[in-house]
N, C-alpha and C positions, 0 to 999 in steps of 0.2 A: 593519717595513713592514706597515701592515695592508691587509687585504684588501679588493677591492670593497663584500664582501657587509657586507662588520660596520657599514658607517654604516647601512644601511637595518634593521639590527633593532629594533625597538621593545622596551618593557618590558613583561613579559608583566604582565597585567590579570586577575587572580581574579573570576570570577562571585560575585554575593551567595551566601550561604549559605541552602540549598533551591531552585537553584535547577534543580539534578543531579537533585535528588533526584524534584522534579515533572517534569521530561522524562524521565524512564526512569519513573516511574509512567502518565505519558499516552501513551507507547509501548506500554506490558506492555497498556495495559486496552485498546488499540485495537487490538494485534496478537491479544491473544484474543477478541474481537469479529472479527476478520475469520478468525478461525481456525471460529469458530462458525457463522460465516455460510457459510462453504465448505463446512463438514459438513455443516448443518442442507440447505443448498442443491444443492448438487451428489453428497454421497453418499448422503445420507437421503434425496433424491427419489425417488420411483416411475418405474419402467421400466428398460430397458436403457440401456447406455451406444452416444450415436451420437456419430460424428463434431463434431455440434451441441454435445453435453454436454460431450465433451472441450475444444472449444476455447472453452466456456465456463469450464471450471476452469483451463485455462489461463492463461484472461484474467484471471482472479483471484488466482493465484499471485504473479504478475506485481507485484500493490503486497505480499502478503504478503513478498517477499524485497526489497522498497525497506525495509520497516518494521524488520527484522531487521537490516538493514544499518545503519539508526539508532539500533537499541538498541545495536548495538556500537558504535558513534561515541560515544553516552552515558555507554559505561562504562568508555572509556578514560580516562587520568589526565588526556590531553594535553586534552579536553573540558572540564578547568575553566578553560582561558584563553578570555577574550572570545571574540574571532575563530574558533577552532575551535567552542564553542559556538554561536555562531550559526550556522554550517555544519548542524551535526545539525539544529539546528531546522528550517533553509529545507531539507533529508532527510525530515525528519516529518512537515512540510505539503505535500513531493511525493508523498510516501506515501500522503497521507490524500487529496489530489485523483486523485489512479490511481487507489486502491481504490473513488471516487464513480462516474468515469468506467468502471472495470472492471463496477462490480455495473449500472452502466446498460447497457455495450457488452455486458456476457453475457445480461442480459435483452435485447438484440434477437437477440440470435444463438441464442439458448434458441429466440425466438418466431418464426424460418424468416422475419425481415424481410431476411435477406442472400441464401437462395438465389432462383435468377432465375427470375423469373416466380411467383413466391409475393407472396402480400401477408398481413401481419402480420394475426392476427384479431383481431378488435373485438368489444368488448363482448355486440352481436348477433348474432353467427358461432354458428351448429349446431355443438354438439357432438359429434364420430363419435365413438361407442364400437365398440369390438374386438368 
């Protein structure tokens, strides 16, 4: 007697060859681009850490650990059948739209457009110095 499930498996489907190889390369170079950009941006910046800063690096962490979660989906075995590779991929392109939307959503929250009653400065805003 066979079971339910055994009519519905399909025959697993091999990705062309390079195809592993270029997803876990587009991975590595973006997730250290977004690693540099966290540094360069949030600990290499001038001044003290506020509240503002934190939940600026926060918001950028946020796609770094979607991105990491796809390089480990690329470097499993089960990633060279079709179906599971296309998963990683549509991982890699949410990754990469979080990390657009994060580095935007941290520059407003950088620039005190969130707290109430501030407005964001423009271009021809006076500088206060300390």
């Amino acid at each position: 007697m066979s079971s339910p499930d055994s009519g519905s498996e399909r025959p697993r489907r091999p990705i062309p060859n390079g195809y592993r190889q270029g997803i876990g390369n587009s991975i590595t170079i973006f997730i250290g681009f977004s690693l540099t950009f966290l540094r360069g941006w949030v600990f290499d910046a001038p001044g003290e850490w506020t509240p503002r800063s934190i939940a600026a690096a926060a918001v950028l962490i946020i796609p770094i650990l979607i991105e990491i979660f796809a390089l480990f989906r690329s470097l499993r075995i089960a990633d060279d059948d079709e179906i599971e590779y296309a998963k990683t991929v549509r991982w890699f392109i949410i990754s990469v739209i979080a990390m657009v939307a994060a580095i935007l959503l941290a520059a407003l929250i950088l620039s005190g457009a969130f707290e109430p009653g501030a407005l964001p400065p423009t271009p021809h805003t006076p500088r206060i110095e300390k």
